[in-house]
C-alpha positions as CSV (number, residue, x, y, z in Angstrom):
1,X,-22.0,48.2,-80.6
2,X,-21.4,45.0,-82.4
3,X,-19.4,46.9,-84.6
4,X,-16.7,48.2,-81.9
5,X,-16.6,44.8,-80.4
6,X,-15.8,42.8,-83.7
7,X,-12.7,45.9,-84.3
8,X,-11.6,45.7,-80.7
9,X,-11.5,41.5,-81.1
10,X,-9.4,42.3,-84.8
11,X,-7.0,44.3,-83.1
12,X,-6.2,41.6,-79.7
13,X,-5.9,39.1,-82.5
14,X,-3.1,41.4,-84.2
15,X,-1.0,42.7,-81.5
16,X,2.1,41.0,-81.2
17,X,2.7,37.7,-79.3
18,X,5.2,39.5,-77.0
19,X,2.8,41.7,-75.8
20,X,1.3,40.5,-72.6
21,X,-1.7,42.3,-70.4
22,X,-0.9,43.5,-66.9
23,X,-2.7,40.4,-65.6
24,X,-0.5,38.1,-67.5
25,X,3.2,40.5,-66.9
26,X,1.8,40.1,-63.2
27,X,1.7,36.3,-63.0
28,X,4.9,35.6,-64.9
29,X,6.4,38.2,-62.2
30,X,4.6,36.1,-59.6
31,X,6.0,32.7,-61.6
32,X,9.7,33.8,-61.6
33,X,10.0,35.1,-58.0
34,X,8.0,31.7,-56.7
35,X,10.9,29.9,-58.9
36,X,13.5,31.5,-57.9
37,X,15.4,29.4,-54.7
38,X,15.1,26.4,-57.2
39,X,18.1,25.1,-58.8
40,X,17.7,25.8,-62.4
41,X,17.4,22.8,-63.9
42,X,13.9,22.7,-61.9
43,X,12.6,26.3,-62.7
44,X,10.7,25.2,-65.9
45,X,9.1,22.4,-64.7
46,X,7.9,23.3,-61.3
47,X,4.2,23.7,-60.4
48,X,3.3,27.0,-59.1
49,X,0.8,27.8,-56.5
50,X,-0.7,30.7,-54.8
51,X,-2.9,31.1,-51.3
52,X,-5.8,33.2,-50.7
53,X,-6.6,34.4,-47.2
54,X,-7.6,31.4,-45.5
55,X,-4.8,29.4,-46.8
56,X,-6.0,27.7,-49.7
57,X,-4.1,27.2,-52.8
58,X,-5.3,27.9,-56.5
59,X,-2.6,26.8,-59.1
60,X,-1.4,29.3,-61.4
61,X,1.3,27.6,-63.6
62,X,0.7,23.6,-63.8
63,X,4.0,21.6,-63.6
64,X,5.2,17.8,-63.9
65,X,8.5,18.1,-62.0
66,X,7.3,17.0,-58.4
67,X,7.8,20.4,-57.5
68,X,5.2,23.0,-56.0
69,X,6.2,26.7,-55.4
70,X,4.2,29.1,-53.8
71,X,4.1,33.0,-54.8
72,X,5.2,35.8,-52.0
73,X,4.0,35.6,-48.9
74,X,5.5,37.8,-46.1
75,X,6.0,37.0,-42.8
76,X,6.7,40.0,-39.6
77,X,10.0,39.4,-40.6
78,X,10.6,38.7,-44.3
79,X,8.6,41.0,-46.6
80,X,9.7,38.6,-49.2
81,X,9.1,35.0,-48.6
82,X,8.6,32.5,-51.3
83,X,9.1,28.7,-50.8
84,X,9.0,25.3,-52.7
85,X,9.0,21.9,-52.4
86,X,8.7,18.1,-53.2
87,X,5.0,17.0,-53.9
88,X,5.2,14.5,-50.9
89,X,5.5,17.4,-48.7
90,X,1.9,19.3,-50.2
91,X,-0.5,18.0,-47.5
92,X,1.6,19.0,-44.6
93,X,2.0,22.5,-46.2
94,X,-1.6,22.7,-47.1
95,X,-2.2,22.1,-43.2
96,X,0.7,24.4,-42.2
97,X,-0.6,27.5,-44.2
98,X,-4.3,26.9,-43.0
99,X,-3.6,26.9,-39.4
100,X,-1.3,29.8,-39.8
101,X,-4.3,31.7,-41.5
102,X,-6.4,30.7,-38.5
103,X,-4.0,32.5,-36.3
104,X,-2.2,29.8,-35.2
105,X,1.0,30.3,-33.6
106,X,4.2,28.3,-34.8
107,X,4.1,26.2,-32.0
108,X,0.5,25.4,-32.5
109,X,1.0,24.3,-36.1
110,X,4.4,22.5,-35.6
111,X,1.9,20.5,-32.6
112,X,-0.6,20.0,-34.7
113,X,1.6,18.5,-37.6
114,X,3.7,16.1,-35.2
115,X,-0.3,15.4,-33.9
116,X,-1.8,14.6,-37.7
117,X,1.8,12.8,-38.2
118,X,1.1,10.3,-35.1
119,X,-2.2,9.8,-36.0
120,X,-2.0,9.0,-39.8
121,X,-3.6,12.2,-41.1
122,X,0.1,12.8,-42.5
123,X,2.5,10.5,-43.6
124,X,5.9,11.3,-42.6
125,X,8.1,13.0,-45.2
126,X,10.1,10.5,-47.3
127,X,14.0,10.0,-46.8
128,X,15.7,13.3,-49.0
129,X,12.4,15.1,-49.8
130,X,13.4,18.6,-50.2
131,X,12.2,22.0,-49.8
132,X,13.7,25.5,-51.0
133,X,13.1,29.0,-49.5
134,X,14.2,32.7,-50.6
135,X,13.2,35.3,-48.0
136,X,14.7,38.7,-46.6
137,X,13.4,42.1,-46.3
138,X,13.2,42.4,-50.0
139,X,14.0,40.5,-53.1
140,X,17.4,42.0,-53.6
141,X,18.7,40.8,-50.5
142,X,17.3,37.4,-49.5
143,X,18.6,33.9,-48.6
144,X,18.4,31.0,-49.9
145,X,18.2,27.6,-47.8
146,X,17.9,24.4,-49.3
147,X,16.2,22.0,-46.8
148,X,16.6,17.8,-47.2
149,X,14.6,15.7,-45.0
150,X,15.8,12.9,-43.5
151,X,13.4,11.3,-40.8
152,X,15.0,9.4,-37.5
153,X,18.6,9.8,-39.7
154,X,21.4,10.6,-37.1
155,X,24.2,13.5,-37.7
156,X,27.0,10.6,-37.4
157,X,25.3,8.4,-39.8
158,X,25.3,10.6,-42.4
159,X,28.7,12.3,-41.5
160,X,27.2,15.4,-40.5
161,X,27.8,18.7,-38.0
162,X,25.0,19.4,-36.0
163,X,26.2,23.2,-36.2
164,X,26.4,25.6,-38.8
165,X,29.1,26.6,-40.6
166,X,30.3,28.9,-43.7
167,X,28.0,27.4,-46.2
168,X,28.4,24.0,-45.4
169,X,25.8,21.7,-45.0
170,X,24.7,20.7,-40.9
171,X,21.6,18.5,-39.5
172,X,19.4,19.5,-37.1
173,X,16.9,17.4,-34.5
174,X,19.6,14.5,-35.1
175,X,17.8,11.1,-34.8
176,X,14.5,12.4,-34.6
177,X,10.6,12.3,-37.1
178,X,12.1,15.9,-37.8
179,X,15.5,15.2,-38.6
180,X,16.9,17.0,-41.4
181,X,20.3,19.1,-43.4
182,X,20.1,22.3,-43.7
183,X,22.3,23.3,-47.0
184,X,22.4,27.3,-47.3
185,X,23.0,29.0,-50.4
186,X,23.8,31.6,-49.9
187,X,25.9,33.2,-46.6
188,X,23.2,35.2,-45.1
189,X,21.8,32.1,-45.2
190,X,23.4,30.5,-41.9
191,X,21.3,32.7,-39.8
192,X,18.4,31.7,-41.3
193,X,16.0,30.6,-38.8
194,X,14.8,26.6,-39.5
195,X,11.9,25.8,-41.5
196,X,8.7,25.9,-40.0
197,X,8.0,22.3,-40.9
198,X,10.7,19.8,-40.1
């Protein structure tokens, strides 16, 4: 027995470096679609992240960008769903995702962040924090919405529309905590629904 296991130890230590188990081909699948609605430059770097059924995260790939992406999760409507975002914004989406496992309905978590947010529990998302989403029915044909947040910034101020248009860049809850641009990426993108979390 001792034997076998000393051969079968010899030959993991042989096979090539490009050879990777199905665990490890799994996670590096699971590391490039989390990545994926970054801008490259931030792809490398980002910390990635994945939640088990209650909403808690366990990091699979540690970063030191400020970035956190999180591996698929669908929704009823987007089979594929992967998000990211700045590290400020971590406690609000820690919150987010374990009221959502709870069964918590979207009005109940966005009340229950604006709650925490009054209270202290969160601290308000800092001026141009952003966040990044890729979802659709599948991989192939997602969108991809760049969100920056801008708290109590007005649509005027920042020479804004408060509509969407083809591809361009448009603010939503004007002059409010939630304020923020919506930037699409992509064309399907300007009937993306807005993010969960303003």
């Amino acid at each position: 027995m001792k034997r076998f296991t000393y051969v079968m130890a010899a030959v993991a230590l042989t096979l090539p470096a490009g050879v990777l188990s199905a665990q490890e081909m799994s996670a590096v699948s699971q590391i490039s679609e989390a990545v994926s609605p970054l801008p490259e430059s931030l792809r490398a770097d980002a910390t990635v992240i994945t939640r088990d059924a209650t909403g808690a995260s366990k990091v699979l790939r540690q970063g030191s960008n400020g970035v956190i992406c999180e591996t698929n999760r669908p929704t009823p409507t987007a089979a594929f769903n992967v998000q990211c975002y700045a590290k400020a914004l971590a406690a609000q989406q820690d919150m987010t995702a374990k009221l959502t496992a709870q069964g918590k309905s979207q009005q109940e978590v966005q009340a229950a962040v604006t709650a925490a947010r009054q209270s202290g529990q969160l601290q308000p998302p800092p001026m141009g924090a952003m966040s990044y989403s890729k979802s659709g029915k599948t991989a192939a044909d997602s969108r991809i919405l760049w969100v920056m947040r801008v708290p109590n910034a007005t649509a005027e101020s920042l020479g804004l529309p408060t509509k969407a248009g083809r591809g361009s860049p448009w603010m939503m809850l004007s002059g409010t905590p939630g304020a923020h641009v919506m930037m699409p990426q992509t064309e399907a993108s300007l009937a993306a629904p807005p993010p969960k979390n303003p």
